[in-house]
C-alpha positions in Angstrom: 27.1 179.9 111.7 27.2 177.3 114.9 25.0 175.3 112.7 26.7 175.5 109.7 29.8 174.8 111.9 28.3 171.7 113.9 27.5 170.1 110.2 30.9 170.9 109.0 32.7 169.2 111.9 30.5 165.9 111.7 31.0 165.9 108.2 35.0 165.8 109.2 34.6 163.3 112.0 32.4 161.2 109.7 35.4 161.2 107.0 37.8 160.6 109.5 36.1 157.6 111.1 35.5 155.9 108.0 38.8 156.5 106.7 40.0 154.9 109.9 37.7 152.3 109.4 38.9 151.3 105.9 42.7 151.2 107.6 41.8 148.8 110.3 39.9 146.8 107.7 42.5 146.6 105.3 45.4 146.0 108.7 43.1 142.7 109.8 43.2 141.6 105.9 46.2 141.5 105.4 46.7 139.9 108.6 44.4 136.9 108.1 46.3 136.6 104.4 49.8 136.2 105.9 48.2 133.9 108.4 46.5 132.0 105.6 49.6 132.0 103.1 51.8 130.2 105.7 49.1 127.7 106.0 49.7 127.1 102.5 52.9 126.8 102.4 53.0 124.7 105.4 50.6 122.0 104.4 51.8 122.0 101.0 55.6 121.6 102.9 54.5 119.1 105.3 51.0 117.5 103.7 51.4 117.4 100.0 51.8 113.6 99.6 48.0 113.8 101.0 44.6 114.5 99.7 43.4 116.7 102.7 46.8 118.4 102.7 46.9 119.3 98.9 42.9 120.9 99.0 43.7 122.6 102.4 46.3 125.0 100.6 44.4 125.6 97.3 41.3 126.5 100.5 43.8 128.6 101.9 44.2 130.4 99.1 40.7 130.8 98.0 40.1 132.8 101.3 43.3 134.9 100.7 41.1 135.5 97.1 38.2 136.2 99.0 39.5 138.8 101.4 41.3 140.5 98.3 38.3 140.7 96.2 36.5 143.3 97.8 38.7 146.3 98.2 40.2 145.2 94.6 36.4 145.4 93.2 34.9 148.1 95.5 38.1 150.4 96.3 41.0 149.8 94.3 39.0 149.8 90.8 41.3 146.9 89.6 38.6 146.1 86.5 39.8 142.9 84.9 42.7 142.3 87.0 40.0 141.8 89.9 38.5 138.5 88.1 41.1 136.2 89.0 40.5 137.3 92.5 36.5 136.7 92.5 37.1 133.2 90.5 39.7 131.9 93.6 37.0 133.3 95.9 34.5 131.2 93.7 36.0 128.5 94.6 36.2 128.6 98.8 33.0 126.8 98.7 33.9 124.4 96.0 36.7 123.2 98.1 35.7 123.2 101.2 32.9 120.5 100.7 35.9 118.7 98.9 38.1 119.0 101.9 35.4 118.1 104.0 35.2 114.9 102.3 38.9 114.2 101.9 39.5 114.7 105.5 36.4 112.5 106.9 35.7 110.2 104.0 38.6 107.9 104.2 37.3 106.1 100.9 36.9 109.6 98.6 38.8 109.7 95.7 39.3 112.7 94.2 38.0 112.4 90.1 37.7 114.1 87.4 33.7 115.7 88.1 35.1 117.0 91.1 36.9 119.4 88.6 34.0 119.9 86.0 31.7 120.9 89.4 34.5 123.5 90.4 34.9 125.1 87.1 31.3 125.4 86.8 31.1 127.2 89.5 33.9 129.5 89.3 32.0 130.4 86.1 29.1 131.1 87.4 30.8 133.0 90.4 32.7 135.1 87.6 30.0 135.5 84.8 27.7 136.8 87.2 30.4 139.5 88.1 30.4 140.2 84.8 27.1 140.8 84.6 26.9 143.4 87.1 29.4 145.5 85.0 27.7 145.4 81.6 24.2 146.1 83.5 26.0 149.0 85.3 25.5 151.2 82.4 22.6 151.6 79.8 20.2 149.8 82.0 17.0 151.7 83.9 17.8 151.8 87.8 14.8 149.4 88.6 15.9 146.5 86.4 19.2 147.2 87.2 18.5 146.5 90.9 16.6 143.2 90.0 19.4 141.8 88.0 22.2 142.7 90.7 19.9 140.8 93.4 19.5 138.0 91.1 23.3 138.3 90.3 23.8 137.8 94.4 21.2 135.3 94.5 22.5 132.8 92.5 26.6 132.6 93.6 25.3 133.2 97.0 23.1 130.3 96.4 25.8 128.3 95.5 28.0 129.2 98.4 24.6 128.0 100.7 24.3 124.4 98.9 28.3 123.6 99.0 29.0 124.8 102.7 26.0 122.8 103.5 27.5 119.3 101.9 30.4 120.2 103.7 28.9 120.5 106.8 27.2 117.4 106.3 30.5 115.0 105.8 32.1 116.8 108.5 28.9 115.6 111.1 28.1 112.7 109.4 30.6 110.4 110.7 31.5 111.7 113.9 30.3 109.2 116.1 31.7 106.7 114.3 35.1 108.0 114.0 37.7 106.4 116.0 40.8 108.9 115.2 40.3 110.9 118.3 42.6 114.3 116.6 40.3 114.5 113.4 36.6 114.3 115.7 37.9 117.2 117.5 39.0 118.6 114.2 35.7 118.6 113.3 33.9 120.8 115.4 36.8 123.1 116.7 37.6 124.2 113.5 35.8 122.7 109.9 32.4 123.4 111.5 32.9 127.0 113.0 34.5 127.5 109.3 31.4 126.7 107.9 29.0 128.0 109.9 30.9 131.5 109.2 30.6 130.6 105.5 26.6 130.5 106.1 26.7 133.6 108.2 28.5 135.4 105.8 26.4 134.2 102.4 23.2 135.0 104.6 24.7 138.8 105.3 25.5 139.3 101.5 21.7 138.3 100.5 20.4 140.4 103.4 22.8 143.3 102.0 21.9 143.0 99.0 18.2 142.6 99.2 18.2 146.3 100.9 19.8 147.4 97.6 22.9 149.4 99.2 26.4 148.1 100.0 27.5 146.9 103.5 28.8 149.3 105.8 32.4 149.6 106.3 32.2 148.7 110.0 30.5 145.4 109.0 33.4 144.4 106.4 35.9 145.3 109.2 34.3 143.2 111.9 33.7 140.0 109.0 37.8 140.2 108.5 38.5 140.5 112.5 36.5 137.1 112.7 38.2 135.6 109.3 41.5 136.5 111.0 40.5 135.1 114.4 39.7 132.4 113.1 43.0 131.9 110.4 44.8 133.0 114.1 43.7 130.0 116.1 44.0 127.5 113.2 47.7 128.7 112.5 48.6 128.1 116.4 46.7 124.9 116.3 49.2 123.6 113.2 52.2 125.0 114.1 51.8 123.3 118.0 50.7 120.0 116.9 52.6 120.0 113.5 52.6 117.0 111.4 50.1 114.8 113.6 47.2 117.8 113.4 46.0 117.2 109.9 43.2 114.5 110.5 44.3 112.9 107.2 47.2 111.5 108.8 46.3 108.5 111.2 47.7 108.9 114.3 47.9 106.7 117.6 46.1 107.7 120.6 47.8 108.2 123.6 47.6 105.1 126.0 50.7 106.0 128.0 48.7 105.1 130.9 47.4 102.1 129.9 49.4 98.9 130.8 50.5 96.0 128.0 48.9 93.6 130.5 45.4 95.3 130.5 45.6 96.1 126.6 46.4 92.4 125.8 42.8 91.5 127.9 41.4 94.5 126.7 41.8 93.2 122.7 41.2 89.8 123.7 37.9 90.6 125.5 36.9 92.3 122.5 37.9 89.9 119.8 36.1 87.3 122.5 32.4 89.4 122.0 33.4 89.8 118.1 34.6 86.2 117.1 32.9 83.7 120.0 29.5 86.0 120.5 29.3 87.5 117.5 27.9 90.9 118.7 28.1 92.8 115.4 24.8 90.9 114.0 23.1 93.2 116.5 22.0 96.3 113.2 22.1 98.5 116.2 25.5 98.0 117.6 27.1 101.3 118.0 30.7 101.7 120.0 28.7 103.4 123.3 26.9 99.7 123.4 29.9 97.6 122.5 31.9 99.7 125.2 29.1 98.8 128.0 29.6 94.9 127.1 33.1 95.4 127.8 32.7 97.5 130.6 35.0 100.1 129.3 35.1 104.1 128.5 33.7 104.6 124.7 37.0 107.2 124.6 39.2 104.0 125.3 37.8 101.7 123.3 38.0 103.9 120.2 42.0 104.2 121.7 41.9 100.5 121.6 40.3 99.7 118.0 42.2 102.7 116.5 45.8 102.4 118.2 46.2 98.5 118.6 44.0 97.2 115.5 44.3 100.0 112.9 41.0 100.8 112.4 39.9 104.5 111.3 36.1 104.6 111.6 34.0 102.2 113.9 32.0 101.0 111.1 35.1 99.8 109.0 36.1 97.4 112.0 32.0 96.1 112.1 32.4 95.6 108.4 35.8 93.4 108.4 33.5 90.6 111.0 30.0 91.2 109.1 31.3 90.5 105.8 33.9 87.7 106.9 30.7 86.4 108.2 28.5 86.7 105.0 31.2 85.5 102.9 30.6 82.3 104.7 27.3 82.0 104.1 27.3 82.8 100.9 28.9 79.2 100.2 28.2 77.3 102.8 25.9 74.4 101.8 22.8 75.1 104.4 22.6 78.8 103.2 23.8 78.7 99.8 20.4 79.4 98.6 19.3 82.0 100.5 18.3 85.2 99.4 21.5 88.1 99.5 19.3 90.3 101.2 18.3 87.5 104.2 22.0 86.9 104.8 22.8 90.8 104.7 20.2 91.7 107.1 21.1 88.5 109.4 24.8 89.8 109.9 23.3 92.8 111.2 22.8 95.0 107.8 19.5 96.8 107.7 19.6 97.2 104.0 21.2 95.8 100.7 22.8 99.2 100.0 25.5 99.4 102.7 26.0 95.2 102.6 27.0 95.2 98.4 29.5 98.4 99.4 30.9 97.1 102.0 31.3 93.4 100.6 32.9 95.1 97.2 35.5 97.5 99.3 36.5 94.2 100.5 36.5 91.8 98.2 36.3 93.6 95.1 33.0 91.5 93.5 29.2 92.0 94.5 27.8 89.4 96.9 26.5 87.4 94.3 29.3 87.2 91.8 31.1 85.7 94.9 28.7 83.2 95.2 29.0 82.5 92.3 33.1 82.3 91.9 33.0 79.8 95.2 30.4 77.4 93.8 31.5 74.4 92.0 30.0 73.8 88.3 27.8 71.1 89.8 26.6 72.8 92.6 26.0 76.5 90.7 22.3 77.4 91.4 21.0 79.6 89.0 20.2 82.1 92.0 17.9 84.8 91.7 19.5 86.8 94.2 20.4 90.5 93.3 23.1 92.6 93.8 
């Protein structure tokens, strides 16, 4: 009898922890999904005239998807009502490489692929749910555990590769950036988003590979961090408003910089720029151009993003290297040299970047220019490519 007794009350206390377990679980959830709805309607309020703002809230969303999915799959037994759920959960990855972009990419465009890639893999995402319930029944249990890892494998995979690219464009310009808001942006929130986005694919192929479902206490403590982390982004936007999305440019604060030092701040620099013509050097970054003025990098990105209205450090490099080639191009002791000689002497290191950044500019490849400027007389017949 005491054993008997001792097994019924763990059975009770085990019931009556998990139960609890499954309330606090579904509390934080719905937590993080009123967080992330007034994000939505927020940006779309405040942001929708801009690309970052109008892929935030369909992001937004996505999570709100994704934090619906499970219990409406696992607990709720929604059946096909659950599949518009799983395809907006599909898509968290999808746009989050594409917000990436938008926000740090000042050139991305948004085009029609970017849909066909996002359909795809909402597809995927849902046809491998699917899957799973037509191989639920009248399939032997070892197959059946094959195909349900190879049904996590593949989304999962998907989710891996996306977050990835995501991560990339959110790192990849950072040092370059001079828009001081969106290079914290990067790192305080887009990165630790993504890097949970990893953490969380990794845990579903690691649950799954063990072949049973993930405890409860580990779907509670995932939505504690998802809201934690909707939490802080919330009170970032609602504090900072209308100048927090990184989208928007917005002037650095140089309250305590004088007009008097600005003015021979800007004409120090245009003096290296326009008289020594330091942006040949291939390796000039803004930590070497800040030492030849003697300045803090922070305040020279203040300076080139606040008083000149640049965005990115190697837009303003671009606007004296090309200026530069342009001239060369035509002028009579350097008409005939090679596109590639002239890229690489006004500080390019390859053709690539040089035909990009001439085109952005001036809308024609180097040597279509060339050509345009030369007289009928004068047109070489250059070999130069492009």
């Amino acid at each position: 009898m005491p054993l008997l007794s001792r097994r019924v009350f763990d059975a009770l206390w085990n019931s009556t922890r998990e139960h609890a377990m499954h309330t606090v679980d579904l509390i934080l959830r719905f937590a993080a999904i009123t967080q992330l709805a007034l994000i939505a309607v927020l940006l779309l309020k405040d942001h929708r005239d801009k690309l970052g703002g109008i892929l935030a809230a369909p992001f937004a969303l996505s999570i709100i998807c994704y934090l619906l999915a499970t219990p409406a799959v696992r607990y709720w037994q929604w059946g096909a009502w659950s599949y518009p759920l799983v395809a907006g959960a599909g898509a968290a990855p999808v746009l989050f490489w594409l917000l990436a972009k938008s926000l740090f990419e000042d050139s991305f465009r948004f085009r029609s692929h970017h849909v066909f890639i996002l359909f795809i893999v909402v597809a995927i995402d849902v046809g491998m749910e699917l899957l799973k319930e037509v191989n639920n029944t009248g399939v032997q249990a070892t197959d059946r555990g094959l195909a349900d890892h190879v049904k996590v494998l593949i989304p999962q995979s998907l989710v891996l590769t996306f977050v990835f690219l995501g991560l990339f464009y959110t790192i990849k310009d950072w040092r370059t950036d001079l828009v001081e808001g969106r290079r914290r942006f990067r790192f305080e929130m887009l990165a630790t988003t993504g890097i949970y986005m990893i953490v969380i694919a990794a845990g579903t192929l690691v649950i799954a590979g063990s072949g049973r479902p993930a405890p409860i206490s580990v779907q509670t403590l995932n939505a504690a961090i998802i809201f934690i982390i909707v939490f802080i982004f919330n009170v970032r936007l609602l504090t900072l408003h209308a100048g927090f999305l990184p989208a928007v440019a917005r002037k650095s604060r140089v309250s305590d910089v004088s007009n008097d030092d600005r003015s021979k701040d800007i004409k120090d620099l245009q003096r290296l720029m326009e008289e020594e013509h330091v942006f040949i050097e291939g390796d000039l970054t803004i930590c070497k151009l800040a030492e030849k003025l003697g300045q803090h990098e922070y305040k020279l990105r203040q300076l080139i993003n606040a008083f000149l209205g640049y965005r990115n450090f190697n837009d303003f490099l671009n606007q004296y290297r090309i200026a530069e080639a342009a001239k060369r191009l035509v002028h009579a002791d350097s008409r005939r040299l090679p596109v590639l000689t002239i890229a690489m002497d006004v500080g390019y290191r390859t053709l690539r970047p040089f035909n990009k950044a001439f085109k952005e500019i001036h809308g024609v490849t180097p040597t279509e220019y060339r050509r345009s400027k030369a007289s009928p007389a004068s047109n070489p017949q250059s070999a130069d490519t492009a």
